[in-house]
Short mmCIF file of the C-alpha atoms (twelve columns), coordinates in Angstrom:
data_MODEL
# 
_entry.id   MODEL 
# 
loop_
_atom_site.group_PDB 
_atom_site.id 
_atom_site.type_symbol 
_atom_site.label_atom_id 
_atom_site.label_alt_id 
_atom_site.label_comp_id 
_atom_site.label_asym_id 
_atom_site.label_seq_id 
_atom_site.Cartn_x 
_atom_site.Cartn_y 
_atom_site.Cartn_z 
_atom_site.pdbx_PDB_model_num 
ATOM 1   C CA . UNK A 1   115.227 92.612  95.356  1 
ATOM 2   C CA . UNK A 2   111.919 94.084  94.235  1 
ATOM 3   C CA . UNK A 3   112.479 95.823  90.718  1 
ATOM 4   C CA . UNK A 4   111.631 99.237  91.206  1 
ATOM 5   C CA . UNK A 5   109.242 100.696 88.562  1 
ATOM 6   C CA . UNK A 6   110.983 103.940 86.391  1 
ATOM 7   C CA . UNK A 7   107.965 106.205 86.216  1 
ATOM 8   C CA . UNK A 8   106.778 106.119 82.462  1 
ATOM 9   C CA . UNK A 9   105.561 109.371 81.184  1 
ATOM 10  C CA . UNK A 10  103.604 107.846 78.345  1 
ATOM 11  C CA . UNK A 11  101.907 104.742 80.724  1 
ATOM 12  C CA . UNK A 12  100.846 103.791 83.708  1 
ATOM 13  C CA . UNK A 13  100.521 100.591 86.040  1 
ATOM 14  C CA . UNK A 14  97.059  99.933  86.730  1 
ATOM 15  C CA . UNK A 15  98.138  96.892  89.216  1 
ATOM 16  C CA . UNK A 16  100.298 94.266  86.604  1 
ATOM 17  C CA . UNK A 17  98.745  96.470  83.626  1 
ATOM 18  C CA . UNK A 18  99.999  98.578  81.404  1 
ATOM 19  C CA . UNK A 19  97.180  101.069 80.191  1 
ATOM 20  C CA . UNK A 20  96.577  104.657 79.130  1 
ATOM 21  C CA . UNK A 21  96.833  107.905 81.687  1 
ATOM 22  C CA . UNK A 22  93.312  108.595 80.991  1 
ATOM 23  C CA . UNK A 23  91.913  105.019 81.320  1 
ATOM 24  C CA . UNK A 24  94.060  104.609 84.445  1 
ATOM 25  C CA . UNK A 25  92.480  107.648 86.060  1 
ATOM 26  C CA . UNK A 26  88.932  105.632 85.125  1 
ATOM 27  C CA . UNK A 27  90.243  102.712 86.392  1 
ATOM 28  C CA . UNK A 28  90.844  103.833 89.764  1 
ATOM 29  C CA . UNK A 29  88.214  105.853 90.378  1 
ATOM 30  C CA . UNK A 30  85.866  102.903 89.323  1 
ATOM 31  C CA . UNK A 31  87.821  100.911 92.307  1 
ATOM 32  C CA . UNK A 32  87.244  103.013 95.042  1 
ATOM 33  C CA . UNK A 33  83.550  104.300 93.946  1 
ATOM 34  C CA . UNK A 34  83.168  100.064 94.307  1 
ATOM 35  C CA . UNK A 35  85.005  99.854  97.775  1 
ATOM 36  C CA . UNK A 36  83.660  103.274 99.811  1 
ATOM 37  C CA . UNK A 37  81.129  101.296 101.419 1 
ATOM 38  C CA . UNK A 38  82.704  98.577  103.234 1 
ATOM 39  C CA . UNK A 39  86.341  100.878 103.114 1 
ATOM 40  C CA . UNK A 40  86.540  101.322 106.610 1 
ATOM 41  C CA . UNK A 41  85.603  97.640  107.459 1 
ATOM 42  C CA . UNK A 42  88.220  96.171  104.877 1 
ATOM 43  C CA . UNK A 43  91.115  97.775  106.167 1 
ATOM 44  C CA . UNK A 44  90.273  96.491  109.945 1 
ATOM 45  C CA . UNK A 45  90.031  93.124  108.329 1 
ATOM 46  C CA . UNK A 46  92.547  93.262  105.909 1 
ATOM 47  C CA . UNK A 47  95.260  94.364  107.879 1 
ATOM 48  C CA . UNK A 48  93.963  92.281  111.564 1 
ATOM 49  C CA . UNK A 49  93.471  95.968  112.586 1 
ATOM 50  C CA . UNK A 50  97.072  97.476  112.158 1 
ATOM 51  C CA . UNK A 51  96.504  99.906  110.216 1 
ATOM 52  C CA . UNK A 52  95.295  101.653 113.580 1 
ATOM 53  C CA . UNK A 53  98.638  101.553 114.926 1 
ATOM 54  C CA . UNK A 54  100.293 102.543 111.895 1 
ATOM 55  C CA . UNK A 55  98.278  105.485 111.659 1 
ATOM 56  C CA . UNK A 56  99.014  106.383 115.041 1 
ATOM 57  C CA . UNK A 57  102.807 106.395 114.302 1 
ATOM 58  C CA . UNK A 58  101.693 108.078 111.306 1 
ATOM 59  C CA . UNK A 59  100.038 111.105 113.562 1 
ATOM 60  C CA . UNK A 60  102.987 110.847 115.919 1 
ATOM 61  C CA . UNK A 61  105.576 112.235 113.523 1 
ATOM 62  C CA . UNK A 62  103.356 114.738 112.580 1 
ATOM 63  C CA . UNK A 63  102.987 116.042 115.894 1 
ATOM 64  C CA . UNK A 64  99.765  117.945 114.992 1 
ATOM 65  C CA . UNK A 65  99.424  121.392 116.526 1 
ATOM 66  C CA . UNK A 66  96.429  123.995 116.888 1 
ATOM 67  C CA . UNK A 67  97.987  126.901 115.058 1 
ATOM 68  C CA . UNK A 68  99.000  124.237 111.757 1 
ATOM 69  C CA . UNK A 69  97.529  124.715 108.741 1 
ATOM 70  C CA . UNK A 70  96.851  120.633 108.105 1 
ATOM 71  C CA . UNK A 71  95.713  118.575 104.989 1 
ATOM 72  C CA . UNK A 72  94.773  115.006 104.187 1 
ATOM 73  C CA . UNK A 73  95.320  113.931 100.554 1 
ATOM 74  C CA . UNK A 74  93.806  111.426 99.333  1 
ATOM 75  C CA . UNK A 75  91.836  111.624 102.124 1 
ATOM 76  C CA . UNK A 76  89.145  108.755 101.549 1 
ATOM 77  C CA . UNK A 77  86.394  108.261 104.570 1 
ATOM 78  C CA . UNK A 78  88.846  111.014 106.793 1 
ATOM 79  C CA . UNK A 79  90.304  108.345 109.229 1 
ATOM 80  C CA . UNK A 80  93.994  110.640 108.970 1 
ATOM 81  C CA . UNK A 81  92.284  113.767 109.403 1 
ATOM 82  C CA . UNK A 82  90.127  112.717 112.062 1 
ATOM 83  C CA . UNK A 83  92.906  111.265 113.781 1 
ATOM 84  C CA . UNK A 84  94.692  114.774 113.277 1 
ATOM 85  C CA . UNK A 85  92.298  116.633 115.409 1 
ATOM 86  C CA . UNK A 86  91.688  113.618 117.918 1 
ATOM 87  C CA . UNK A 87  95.269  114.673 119.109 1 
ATOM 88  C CA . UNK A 88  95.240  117.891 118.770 1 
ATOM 89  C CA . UNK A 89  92.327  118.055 121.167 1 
ATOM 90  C CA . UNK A 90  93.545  115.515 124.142 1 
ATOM 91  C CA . UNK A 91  96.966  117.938 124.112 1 
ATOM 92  C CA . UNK A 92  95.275  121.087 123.990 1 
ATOM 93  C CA . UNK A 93  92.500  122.533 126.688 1 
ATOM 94  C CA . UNK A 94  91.360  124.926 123.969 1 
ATOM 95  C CA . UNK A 95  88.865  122.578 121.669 1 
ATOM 96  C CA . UNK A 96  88.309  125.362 119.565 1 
ATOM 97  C CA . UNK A 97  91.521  126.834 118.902 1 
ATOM 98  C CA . UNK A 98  92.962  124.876 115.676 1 
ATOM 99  C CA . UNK A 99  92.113  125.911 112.541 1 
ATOM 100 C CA . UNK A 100 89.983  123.444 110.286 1 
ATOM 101 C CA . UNK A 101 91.427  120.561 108.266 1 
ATOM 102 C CA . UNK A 102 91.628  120.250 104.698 1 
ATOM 103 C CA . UNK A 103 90.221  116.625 104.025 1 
ATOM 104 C CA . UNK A 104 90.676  116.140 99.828  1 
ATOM 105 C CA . UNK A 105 89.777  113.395 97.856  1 
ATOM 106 C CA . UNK A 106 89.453  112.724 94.116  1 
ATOM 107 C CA . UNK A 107 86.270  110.305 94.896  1 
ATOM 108 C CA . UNK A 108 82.883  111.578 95.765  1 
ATOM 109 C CA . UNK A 109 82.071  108.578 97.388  1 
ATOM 110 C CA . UNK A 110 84.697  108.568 100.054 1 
ATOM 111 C CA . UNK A 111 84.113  112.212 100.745 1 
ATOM 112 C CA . UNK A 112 80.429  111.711 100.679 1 
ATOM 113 C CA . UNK A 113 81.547  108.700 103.516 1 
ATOM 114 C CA . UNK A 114 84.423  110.898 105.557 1 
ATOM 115 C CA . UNK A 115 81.432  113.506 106.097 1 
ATOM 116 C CA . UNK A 116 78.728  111.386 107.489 1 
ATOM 117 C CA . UNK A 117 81.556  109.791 109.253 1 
ATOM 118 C CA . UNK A 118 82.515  112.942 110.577 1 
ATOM 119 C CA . UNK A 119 79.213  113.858 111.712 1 
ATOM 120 C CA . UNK A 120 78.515  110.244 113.549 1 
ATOM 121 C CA . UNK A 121 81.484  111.341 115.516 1 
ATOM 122 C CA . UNK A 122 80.044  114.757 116.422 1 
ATOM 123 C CA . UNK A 123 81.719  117.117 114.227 1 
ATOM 124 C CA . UNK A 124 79.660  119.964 112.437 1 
ATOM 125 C CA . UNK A 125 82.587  122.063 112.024 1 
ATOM 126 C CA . UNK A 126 86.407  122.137 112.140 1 
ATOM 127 C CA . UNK A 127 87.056  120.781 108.271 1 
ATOM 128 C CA . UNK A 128 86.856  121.590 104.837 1 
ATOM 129 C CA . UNK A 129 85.959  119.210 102.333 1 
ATOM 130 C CA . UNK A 130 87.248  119.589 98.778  1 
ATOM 131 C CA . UNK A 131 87.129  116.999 95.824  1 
ATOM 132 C CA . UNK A 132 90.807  116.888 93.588  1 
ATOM 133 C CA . UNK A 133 93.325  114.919 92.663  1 
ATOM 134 C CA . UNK A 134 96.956  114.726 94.058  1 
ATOM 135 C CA . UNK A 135 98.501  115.905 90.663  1 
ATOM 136 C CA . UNK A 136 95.679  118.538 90.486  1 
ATOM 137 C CA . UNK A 137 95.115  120.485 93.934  1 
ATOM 138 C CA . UNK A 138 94.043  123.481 93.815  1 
ATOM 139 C CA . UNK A 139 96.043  125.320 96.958  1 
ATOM 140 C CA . UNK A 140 97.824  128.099 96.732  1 
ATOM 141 C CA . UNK A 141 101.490 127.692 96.983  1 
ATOM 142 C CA . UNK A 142 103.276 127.768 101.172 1 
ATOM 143 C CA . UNK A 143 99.223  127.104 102.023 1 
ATOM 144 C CA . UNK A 144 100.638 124.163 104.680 1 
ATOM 145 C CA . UNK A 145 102.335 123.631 107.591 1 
ATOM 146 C CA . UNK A 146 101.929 120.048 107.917 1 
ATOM 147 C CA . UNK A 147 99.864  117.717 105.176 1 
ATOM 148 C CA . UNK A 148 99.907  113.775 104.498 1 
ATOM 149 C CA . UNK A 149 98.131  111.015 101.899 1 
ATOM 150 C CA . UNK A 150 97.733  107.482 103.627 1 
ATOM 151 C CA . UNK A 151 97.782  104.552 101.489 1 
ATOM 152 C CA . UNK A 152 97.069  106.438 97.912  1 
ATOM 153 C CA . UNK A 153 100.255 107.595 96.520  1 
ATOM 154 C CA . UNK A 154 100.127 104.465 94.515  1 
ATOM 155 C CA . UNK A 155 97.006  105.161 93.145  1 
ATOM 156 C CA . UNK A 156 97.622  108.676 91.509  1 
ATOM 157 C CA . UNK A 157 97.876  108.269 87.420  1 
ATOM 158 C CA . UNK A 158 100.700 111.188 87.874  1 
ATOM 159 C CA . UNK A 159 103.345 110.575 90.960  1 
ATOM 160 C CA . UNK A 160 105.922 112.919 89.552  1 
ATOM 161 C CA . UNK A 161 102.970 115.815 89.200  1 
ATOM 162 C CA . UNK A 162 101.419 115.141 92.887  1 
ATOM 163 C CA . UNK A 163 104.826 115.028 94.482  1 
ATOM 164 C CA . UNK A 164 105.795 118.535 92.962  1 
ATOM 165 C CA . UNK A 165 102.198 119.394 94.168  1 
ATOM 166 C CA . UNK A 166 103.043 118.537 97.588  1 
ATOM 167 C CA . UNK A 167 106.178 120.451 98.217  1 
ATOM 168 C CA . UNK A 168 104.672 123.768 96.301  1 
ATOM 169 C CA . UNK A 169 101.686 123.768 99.232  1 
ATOM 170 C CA . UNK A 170 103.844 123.398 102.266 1 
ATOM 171 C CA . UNK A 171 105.190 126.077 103.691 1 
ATOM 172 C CA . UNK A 172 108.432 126.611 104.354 1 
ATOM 173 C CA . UNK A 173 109.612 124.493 107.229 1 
ATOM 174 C CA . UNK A 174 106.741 121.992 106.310 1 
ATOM 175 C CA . UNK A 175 106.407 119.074 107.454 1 
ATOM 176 C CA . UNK A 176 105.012 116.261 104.774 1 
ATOM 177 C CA . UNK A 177 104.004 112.304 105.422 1 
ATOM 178 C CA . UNK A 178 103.685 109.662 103.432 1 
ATOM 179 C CA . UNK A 179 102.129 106.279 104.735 1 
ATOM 180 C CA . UNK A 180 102.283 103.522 101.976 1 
ATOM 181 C CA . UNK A 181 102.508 99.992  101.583 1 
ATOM 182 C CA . UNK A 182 105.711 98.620  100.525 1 
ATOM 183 C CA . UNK A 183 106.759 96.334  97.634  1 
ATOM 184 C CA . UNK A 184 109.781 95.222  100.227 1 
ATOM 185 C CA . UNK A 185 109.428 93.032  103.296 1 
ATOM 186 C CA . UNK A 186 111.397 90.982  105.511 1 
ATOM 187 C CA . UNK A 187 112.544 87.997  103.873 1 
ATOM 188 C CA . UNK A 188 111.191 85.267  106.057 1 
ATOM 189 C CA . UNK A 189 107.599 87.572  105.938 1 
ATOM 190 C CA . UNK A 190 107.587 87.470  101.759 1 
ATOM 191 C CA . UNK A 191 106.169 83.283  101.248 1 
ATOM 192 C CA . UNK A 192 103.511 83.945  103.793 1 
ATOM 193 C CA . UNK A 193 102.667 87.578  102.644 1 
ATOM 194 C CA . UNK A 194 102.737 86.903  98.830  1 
ATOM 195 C CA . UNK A 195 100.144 83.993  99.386  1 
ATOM 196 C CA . UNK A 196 98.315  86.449  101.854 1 
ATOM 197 C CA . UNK A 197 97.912  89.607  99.735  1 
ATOM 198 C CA . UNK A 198 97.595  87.836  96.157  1 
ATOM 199 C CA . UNK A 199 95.149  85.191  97.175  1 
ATOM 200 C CA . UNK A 200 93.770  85.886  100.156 1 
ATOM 201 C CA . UNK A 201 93.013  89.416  99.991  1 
ATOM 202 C CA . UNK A 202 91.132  88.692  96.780  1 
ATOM 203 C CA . UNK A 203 89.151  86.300  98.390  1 
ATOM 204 C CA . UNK A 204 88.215  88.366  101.323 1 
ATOM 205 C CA . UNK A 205 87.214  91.391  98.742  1 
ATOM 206 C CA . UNK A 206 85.030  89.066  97.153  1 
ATOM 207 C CA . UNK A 207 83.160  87.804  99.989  1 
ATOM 208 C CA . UNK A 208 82.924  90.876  102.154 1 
ATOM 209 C CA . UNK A 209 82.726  93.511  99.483  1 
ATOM 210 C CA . UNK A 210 81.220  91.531  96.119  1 
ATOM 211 C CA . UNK A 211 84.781  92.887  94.500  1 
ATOM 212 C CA . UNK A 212 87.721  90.806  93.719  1 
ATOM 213 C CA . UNK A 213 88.711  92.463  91.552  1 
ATOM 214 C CA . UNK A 214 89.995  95.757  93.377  1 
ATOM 215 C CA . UNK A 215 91.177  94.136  95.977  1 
ATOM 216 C CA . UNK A 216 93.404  92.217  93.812  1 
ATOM 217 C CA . UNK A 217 94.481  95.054  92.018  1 
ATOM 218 C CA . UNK A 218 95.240  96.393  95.368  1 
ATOM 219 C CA . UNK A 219 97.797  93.265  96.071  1 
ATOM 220 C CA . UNK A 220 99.668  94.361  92.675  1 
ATOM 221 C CA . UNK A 221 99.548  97.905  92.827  1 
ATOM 222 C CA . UNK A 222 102.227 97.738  95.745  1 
ATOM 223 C CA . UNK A 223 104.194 95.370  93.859  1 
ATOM 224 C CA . UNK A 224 104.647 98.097  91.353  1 
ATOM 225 C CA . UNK A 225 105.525 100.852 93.931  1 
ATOM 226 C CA . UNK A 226 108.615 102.037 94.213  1 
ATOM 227 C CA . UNK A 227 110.754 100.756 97.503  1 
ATOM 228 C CA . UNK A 228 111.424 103.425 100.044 1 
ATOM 229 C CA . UNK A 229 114.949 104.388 98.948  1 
ATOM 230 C CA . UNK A 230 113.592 105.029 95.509  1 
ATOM 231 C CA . UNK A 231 110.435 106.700 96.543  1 
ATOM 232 C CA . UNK A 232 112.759 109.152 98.977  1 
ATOM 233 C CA . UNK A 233 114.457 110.068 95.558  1 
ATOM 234 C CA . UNK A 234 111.480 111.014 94.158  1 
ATOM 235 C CA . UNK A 235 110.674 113.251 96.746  1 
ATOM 236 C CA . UNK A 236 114.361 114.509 96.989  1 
ATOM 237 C CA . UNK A 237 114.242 115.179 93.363  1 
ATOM 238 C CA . UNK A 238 111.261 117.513 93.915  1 
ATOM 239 C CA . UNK A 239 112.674 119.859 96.613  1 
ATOM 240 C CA . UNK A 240 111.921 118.059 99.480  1 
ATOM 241 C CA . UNK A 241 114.979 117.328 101.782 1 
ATOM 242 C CA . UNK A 242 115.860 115.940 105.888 1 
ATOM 243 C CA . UNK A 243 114.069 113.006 103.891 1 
ATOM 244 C CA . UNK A 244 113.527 109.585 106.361 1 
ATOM 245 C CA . UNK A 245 111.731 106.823 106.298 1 
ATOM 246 C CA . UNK A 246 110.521 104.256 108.823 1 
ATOM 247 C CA . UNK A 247 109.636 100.519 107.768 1 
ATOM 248 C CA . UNK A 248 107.013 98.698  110.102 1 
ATOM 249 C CA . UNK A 249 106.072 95.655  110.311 1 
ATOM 250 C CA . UNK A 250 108.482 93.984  108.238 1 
ATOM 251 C CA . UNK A 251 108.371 96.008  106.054 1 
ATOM 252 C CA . UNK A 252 104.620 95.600  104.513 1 
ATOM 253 C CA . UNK A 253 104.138 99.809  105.059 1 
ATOM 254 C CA . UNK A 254 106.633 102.491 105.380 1 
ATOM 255 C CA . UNK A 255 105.959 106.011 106.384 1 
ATOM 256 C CA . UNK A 256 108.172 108.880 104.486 1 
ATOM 257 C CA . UNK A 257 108.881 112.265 106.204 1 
ATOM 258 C CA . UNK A 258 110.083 114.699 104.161 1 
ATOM 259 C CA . UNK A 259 110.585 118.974 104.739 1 
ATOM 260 C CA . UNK A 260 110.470 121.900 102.846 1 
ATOM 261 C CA . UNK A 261 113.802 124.101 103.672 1 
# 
């Protein structure tokens, strides 16, 4: 079984590192400044275009409605939050009606990509924009009704912080998602997936996006996650409770619902 990382208070994992809060915080915004531009194309390729259908399932749970105040964390180029209001509108007749979406990101260069994304798709209006970290956002407590961060709860220097954060902006009876990778997967999966994600990711970073380096970092980042049992603690611990989770694909991501009472 995959050792399950005790979150240090003093350090943090940058991938199989141990380094400083600060230079972690550098480290990671340095990685994602170097990915923005080929982000979207990298996760089509590095995942054979699942991620799609995990996001769906993702959105699914959510069950995103009109009158929901909604936020993205750790947003990146907006895929979640576009996908938010993509439902909303083929279930409701009312385009119009919802209120805007909070898309947040600690990286300029993935917001500066979510909003030319969002106007190649035709929208002028209907989000927000706002640059912060997990462990720092600036909302005003209950300010949710239904929020989520895809794939970057393992990068945030401060879990413990940007959990708390979390359940002190949704509202009560709000409804918060987590989509992450997952350092567990089904046994006969693990030979062909460690090869896959330490080498060949890599590999793949290097020749599409001139960067091996983050995309390795990406492979050992989820080795240093917490599994889902241990991550639903964290959240329990918090305040959060009617805590689930849902493994898919062997176990590679795992989405985590979790409520505010």
């Amino acid at each position: 079984m995959q050792n399950n990382p005790k979150f240090d208070s003093s350090k943090r994992d940058f991938g199989f590192e141990n380094v400083e809060p600060e230079e972690h915080k550098t480290r990671v915004a340095e990685v994602f400044s170097s990915v923005a531009e080929n982000y979207d194309l990298m996760n089509d390729l590095m995942s054979f275009g699942l991620h799609r259908l995990w996001k769906t399932f993702l959105i699914q749970k959510l069950n995103p409605r009109p009158y929901m105040r909604l936020a993205d964390i750790a947003s990146g180029t907006g895929d979640i939050a576009f996908r938010m209001r993509d439902y909303i509108e083929k279930k409701e007749e009312n385009k119009e009606a919802f209120k805007p979406i909070m898309i947040c990101d600690p990286n300029t260069s993935m917001l500066e990509r979510a909003k030319s994304r969002a106007i190649d798709r035709g929208y002028l209006s209907g989000f927000h924009f706002l640059t912060a970290a997990a462990e720092d956002l600036p909302f005003d407590d209950r300010s949710f009704d239904g929020a989520t961060i895809s794939f970057g709860l393992r990068n945030v220097t401060d879990r413990q912080a940007a959990i708390s954060n979390f359940f002190r902006m949704m509202d009560f009876g709000g409804h918060f998602l987590c989509l992450e990778f997952s350092p567990e997967v089904l046994p006969a999966l693990k030979p062909l997936y460690d090869r896959y994600s330490m080498h060949f990711l890599p590999w793949l970073g290097d020749k599409i996006a001139s960067d091996a380096g983050s995309y390795r970092y990406l492979a050992e980042s989820i080795r240093r996650f917490p599994n889902p049992e241990a991550l639903a603690k964290e959240f329990e611990n918090e305040g959060f409770s009617n805590i689930s989770w849902y493994e898919l694909s062997g176990g590679i991501v795992t989405v985590h619902s979790a409520w505010r009472a």
